[in-house]
C-alpha positions in Angstrom: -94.6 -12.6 126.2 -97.4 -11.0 123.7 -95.2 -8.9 121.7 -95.9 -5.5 117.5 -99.0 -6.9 115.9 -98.0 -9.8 113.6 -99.3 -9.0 109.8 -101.7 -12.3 109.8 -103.4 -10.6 112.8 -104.1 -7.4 111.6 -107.6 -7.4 111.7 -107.7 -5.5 108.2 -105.5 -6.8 106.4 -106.7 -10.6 107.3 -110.4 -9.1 105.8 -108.6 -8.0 102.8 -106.8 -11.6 102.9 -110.1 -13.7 103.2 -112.0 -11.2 100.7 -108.9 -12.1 98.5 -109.2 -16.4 98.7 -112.9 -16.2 98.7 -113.1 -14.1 95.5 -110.3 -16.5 93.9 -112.3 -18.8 94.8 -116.0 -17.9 93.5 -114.1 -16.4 89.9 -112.8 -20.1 89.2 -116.1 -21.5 89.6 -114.1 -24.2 91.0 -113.7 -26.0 94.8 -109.7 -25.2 95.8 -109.1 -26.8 99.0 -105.9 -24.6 99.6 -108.0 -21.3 98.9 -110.4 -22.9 101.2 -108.1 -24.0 103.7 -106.5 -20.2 103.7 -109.9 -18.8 104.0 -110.7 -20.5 107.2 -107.4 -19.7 108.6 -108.3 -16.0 108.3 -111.5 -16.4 109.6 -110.0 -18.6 112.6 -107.5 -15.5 113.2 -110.6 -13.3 113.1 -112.8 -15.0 115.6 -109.6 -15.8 118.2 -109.2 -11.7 117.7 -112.8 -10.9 118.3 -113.7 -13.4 121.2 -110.6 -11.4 122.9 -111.8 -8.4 122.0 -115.1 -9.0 123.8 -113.6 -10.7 126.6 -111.0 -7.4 127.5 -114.2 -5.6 126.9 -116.3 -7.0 129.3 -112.9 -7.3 131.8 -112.5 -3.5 132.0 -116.4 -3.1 132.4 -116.4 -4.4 135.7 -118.9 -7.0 134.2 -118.0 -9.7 136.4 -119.4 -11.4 139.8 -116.6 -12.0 142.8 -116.8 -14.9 145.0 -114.5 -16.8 147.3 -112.1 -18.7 145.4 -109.5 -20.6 146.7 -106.2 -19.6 144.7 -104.2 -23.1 145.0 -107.1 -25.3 143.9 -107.1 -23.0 141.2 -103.6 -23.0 140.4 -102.8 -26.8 140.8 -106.1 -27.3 138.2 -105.0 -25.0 135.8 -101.6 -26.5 136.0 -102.4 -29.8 135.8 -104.1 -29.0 133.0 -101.7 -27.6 131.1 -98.7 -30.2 132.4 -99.6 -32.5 129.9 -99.4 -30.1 127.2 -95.7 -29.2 128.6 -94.4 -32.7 128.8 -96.1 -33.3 125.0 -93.8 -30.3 124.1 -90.8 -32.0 125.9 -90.7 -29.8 128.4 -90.3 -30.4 132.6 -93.4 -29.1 134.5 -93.2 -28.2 138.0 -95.6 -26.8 140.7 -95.0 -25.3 143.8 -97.2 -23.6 146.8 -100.3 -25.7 146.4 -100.6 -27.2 149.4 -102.3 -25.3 151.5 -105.6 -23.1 151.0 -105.2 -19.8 149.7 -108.6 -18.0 150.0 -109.5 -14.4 148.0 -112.9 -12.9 146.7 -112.5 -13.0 142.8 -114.2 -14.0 139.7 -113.0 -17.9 139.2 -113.2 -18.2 135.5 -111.2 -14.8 135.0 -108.7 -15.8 137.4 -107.8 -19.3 135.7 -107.3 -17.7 132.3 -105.2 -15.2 133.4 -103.1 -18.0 134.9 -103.9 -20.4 131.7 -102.9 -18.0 129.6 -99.4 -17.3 131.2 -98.7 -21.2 131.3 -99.4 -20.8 127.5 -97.0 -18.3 127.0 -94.2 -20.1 128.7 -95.0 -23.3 127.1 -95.2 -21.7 123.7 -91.6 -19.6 124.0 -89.8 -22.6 125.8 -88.0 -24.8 123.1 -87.9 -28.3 124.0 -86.0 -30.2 127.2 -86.8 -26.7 129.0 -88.7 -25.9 132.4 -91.9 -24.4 133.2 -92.5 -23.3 137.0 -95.8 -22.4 138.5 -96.0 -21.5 141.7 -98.2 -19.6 145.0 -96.9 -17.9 147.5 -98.0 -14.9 150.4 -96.2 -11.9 150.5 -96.7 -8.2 151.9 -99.0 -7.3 148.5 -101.3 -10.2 148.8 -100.8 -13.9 147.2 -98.7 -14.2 144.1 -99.0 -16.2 141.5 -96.1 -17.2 139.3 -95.2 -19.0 136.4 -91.3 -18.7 135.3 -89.4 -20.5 132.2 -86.1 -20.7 130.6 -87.1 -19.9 127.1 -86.5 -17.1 124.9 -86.8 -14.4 127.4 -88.1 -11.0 126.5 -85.6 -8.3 125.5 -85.7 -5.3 128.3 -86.3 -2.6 125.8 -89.9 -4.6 125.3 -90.6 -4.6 129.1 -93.1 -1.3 129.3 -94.9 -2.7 126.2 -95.4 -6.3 127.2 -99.1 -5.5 128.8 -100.4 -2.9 125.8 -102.9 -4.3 123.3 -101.6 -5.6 120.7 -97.9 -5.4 121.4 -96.1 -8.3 119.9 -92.0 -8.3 120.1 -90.3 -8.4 117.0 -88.4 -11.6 118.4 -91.6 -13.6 118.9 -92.9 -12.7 115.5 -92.4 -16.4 114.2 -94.9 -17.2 116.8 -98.7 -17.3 116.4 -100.7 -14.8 118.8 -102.9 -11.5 118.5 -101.2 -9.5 121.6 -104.1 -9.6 123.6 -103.2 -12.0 125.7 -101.3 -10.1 128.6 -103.7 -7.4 128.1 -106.2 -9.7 129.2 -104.1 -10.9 132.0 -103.4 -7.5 133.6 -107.2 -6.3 133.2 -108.1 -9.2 135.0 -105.9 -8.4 137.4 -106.5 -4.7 137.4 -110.4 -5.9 138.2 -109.2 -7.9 141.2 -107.5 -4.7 142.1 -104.3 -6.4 142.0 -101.0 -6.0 139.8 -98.8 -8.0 137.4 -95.1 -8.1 136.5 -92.6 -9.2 134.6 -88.3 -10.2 135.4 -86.0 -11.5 132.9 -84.5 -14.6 134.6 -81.8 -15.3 131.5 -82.5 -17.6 130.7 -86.3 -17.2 130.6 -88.9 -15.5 132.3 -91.5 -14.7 135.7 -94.6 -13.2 135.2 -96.4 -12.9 138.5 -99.9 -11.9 139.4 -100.5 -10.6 143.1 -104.1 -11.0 144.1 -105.5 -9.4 147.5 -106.0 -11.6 150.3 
């Protein structure tokens, strides 16, 4: 649910934004706290944009140690992490699959933000009284992990673009984000030499990740 790069997070044009506020500021030879205030929102955008950066960087270098990981522990964590954030929102949380072990070789800290960052997503584009679903399950391509929602859902003709850097749909624009995040999600899966997708449920949502057992 990243979607066309939203004009705050234009890496360029926020410089040209904080270069702005921060000269306003030093010509008054005066403190403004909204200048300031502005200044440190850019700068905020900027580091978010460059951490991510660095973090798909290092992703699609390979530059990462695999271990066994148990996929529900790590599922029912990241959810329960997140669940509180969902019911702050007003929204139902649910979690399904968990129960049993679900053992794979992968990098643990890679794996939980891909799945962290999904719940995000569905939390963020969910208005309030809806559902979030997270949920494991085994199939034919290896253990799949999903997270579904009855929010705004994603237009089809935005589909192909979802997982490109940068990509932001013009229907999300009102919402904060860099489009990095399912870039991130699908190297990470691409390093587990797995796959993601994405169904329209209307209302909402799946994105799934399919790890190799």
């Amino acid at each position: 649910m990243s979607h066309i790069l939203l004009i705050e997070d234009d890496p360029a044009i926020a410089l040209t934004a904080l270069r702005t506020d921060l000269e306003m500021a030093s010509q008054t030879g005066q403190s403004f706290p909204v200048l300031v205030e502005r200044a440190l929102a850019q700068a905020d955008r900027l580091q978010a944009l460059v951490d991510n950066l660095l973090n798909l960087s290092r992703i699609e270098a390979h530059e990462n140690m695999h271990s066994p990981v148990d996929l529900a522990v790590l599922v029912q964590e990241t959810g329960e992490l997140f669940a509180s954030q969902a019911e702050q929102a007003g929204l139902s949380f649910a979690l399904e699959g968990v129960e049993s072990s679900a053992q794979v070789m992968g990098n643990e800290a890679q794996l939980r933000s891909a799945i962290g960052n999904l719940i995000e997503n569905a939390i963020k584009f969910t208005p309030e009284k809806g559902q979030i679903g997270v949920g494991l399950k085994a199939d034919d391509d290896g253990w799949q992990v999903w997270v579904e929602d009855n929010g705004v859902g994603i237009p089809p003709e935005e589909i192909p673009h979802l997982f490109q850097r940068f990509h932001r749909g013009r229907h999300v624009s009102d919402f904060p984000g860099n489009g990095l995040g399912l870039a991130i999600v699908k190297a990470i899966a691409d390093a587990h030499e797995g796959r993601v997708a994405v169904e329209n449920l209307n209302p909402g949502a799946r994105f799934s990740i399919w790890i190799p057992k």
